[in-house]
C-alpha positions in Angstrom: -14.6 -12.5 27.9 -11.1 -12.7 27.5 -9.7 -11.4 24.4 -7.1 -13.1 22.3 -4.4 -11.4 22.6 -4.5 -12.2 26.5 -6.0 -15.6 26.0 -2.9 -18.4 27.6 -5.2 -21.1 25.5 -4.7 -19.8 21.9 -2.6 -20.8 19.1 0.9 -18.7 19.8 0.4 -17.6 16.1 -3.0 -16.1 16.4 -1.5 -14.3 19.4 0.9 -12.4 17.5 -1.4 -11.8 14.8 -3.9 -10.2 17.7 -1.4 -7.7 18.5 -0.5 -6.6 14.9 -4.0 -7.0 13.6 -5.8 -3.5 11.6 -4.3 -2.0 8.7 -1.4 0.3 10.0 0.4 -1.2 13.1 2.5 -3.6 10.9 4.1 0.2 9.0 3.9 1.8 12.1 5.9 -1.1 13.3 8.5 -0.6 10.2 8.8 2.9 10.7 9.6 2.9 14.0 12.7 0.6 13.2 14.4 3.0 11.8 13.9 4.8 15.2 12.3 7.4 17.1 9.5 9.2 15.7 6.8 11.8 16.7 3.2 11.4 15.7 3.0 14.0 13.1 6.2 12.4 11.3 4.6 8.9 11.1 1.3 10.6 9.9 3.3 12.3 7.2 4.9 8.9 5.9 1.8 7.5 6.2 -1.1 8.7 3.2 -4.0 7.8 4.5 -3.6 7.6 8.2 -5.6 10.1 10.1 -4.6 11.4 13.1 -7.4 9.3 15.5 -6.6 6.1 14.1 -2.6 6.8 14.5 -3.2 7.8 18.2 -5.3 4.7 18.7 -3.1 2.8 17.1 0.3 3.8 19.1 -2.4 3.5 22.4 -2.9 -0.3 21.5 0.6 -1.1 20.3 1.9 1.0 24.0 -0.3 -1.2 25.8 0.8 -4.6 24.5 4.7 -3.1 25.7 5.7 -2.9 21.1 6.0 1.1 21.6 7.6 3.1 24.4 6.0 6.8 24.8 8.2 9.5 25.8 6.8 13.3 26.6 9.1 15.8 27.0 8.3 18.5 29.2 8.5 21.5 26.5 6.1 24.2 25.4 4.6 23.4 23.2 4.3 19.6 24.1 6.6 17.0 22.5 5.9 13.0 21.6 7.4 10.7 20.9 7.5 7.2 19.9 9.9 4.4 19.7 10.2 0.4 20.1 10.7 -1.3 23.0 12.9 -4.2 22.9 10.1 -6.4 22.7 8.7 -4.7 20.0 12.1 -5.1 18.1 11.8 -8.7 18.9 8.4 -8.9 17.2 10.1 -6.8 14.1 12.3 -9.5 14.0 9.9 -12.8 14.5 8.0 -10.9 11.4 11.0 -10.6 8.9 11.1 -14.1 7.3 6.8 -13.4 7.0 7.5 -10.0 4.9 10.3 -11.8 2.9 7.9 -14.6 2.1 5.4 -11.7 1.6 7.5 -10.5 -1.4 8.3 -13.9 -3.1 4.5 -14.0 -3.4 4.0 -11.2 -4.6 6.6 -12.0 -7.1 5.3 -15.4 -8.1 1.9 -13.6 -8.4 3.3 -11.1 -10.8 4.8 -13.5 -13.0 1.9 -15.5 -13.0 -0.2 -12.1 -14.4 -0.3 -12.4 -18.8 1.0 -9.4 -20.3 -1.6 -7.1 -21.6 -1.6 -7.2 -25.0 
C-alpha cells in the first residue's frame, strides 16, 4: 500500500496535510523558524511533548526532507535540528492558513455571548 504522503494520485492538498498531520509537527515546524534548535530546547517550549513523540516526530518530519539533522562530534553528544529549504518553503505555503486560522478564531470569539 502506498501511503499518502507518497501517493502521485492524491489531491496536492491532502499531500501536504500528510506530512504535517499529528498534533506537534505544525509547532515544531514554527519553532524551528526562528532557527536551529536541539531536542531538549523544543521539548522545553513545548508543555506537553514527551521526549518519544518529539524524536519521532523530528524522524518523520527528517524523512520527508522539512528538518535537516546535524550531530556534532562532542562528548557528550550534541543535536541539532533545523529546516531545510524545503521545509521553509512549506512554513511559507502554511502562512496565509494560520492567518486565516486566527480570523476564525476571531470571528468565533465575537460570536461567543458574554457571560453574564
Amino acid at each position: 500500500m502506498v501511503h499518502r504522503r507518497h501517493d502521485p494520485d492524491v489531491c496536492g492538498v491532502t499531500a501536504a496535510i500528510a506530512v504535517i498531520e499529528g498534533k506537534w509537527k505544525t509547532t515544531l515546524l514554527w519553532l524551528l523558524e526562528s532557527g536551529p534548535h536541539r531536542p531538549a530546547e523544543l521539548r522545553r517550549r513545548v508543555p506537553g511533548l514527551s521526549e518519544k513523540v518529539l524524536t519521532g516526530a523530528l524522524r518523520e518530519m527528517e524523512a520527508d526532507g522539512l528538518v535537516h539533522r546535524e550531530v556534532h562530534d562532542v562528548l557528550p553528544p550534541k543535536t541539532v535540528y533545523s529546516l531545510t529549504a524545503f521545509g521553509r518553503e512549506l512554513s511559507e505555503a502554511l502562512a496565509p492558513l494560520s492567518d486565516w486560522g486566527h480570523r476564525r478564531l476571531e470571528r468565533l470569539a465575537e460570536a461567543v455571548p458574554p457571560a453574564s
